[in-house]
N, C-alpha and C positions, 0 to 999 in steps of 0.2 A: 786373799793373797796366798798364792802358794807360790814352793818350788818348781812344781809340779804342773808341768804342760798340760796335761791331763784331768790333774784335778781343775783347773782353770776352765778348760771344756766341758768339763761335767758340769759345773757350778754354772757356767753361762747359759748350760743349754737346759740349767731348773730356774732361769729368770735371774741370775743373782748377778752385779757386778763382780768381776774377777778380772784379776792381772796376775801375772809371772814375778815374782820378787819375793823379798828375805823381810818379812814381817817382823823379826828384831833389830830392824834397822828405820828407824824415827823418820827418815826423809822418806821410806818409802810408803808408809803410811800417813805422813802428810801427800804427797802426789794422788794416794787411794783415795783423799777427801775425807779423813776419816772422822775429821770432826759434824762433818754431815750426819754420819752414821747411829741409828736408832738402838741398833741391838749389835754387838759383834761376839764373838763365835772363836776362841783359844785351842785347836785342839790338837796342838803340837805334842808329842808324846814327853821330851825333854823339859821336866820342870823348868830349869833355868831360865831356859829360851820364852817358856810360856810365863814365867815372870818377868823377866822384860819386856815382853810384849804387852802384859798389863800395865808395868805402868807407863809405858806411852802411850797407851791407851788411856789411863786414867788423866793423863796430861794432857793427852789431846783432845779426848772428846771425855769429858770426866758426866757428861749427862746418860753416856749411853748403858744399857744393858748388858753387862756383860758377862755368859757362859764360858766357864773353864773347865776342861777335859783333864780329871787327874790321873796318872795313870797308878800313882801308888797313894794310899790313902792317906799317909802321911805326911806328904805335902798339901793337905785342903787345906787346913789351919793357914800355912802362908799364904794363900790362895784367895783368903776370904780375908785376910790381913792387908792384902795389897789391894785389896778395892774389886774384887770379882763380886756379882751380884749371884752366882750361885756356881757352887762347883758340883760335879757330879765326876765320881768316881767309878774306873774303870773293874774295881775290885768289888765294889757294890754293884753295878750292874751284872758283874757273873753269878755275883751271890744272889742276886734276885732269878738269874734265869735258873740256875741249878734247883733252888728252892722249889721256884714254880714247876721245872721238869720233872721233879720228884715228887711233887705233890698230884702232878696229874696222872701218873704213872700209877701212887698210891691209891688213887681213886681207881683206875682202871684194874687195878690189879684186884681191888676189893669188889669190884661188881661181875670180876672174871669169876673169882671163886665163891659168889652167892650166890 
């Protein structure tokens, strides 16, 4: 479910069901089928919005899997409080790629001058 015409065509044209709509709004993801739904996927950038979203999620399909997109690391705690099965944060994944870029740079950089 997105705003987004776009992302809707993206998403259909990697196998996935998509529709056009406001995913903190409970009727539109009842219409999605959402209690069907095995695994769902948060990753609105607006904490709020992405807590709303969980818990009508957790009301409507409370069996399913559900990935949350934090964008600031201090909302994971509510994140994993309102019923997300994992949060992954947007501040963690930079810190991992920086790490990793620097670490193979240091490698490179050490086998440049031996």
């Amino acid at each position: 479910i997105d705003l987004n015409r776009n992302g809707v065509r993206q998403a259909e044209g990697l196998g996935f069901h998509a529709q056009i709509g406001d995913a903190t709004q409970g009727d539109v993801l009842l219409h999605a089928h959402l209690e069907h739904a095995q695994a769902v996927v948060i990753t609105i950038p607006d904490h709020r919005s992405a807590l709303t979203i969980l818990a009508h999620v957790r009301h409507i399909a409370p069996h399913a899997h559900v990935v949350v997109r934090s964008r600031n690391q201090i909302h994971s705690n509510a994140f994993e409080r309102a019923g997300a099965t994992m949060v992954i944060g947007d501040e963690e994944g930079v810190g991992d790629r920086l790490a990793s870029h620097l670490s193979s740079w240091i490698q490179t950089s050490d086998e440049t001058e031996a």
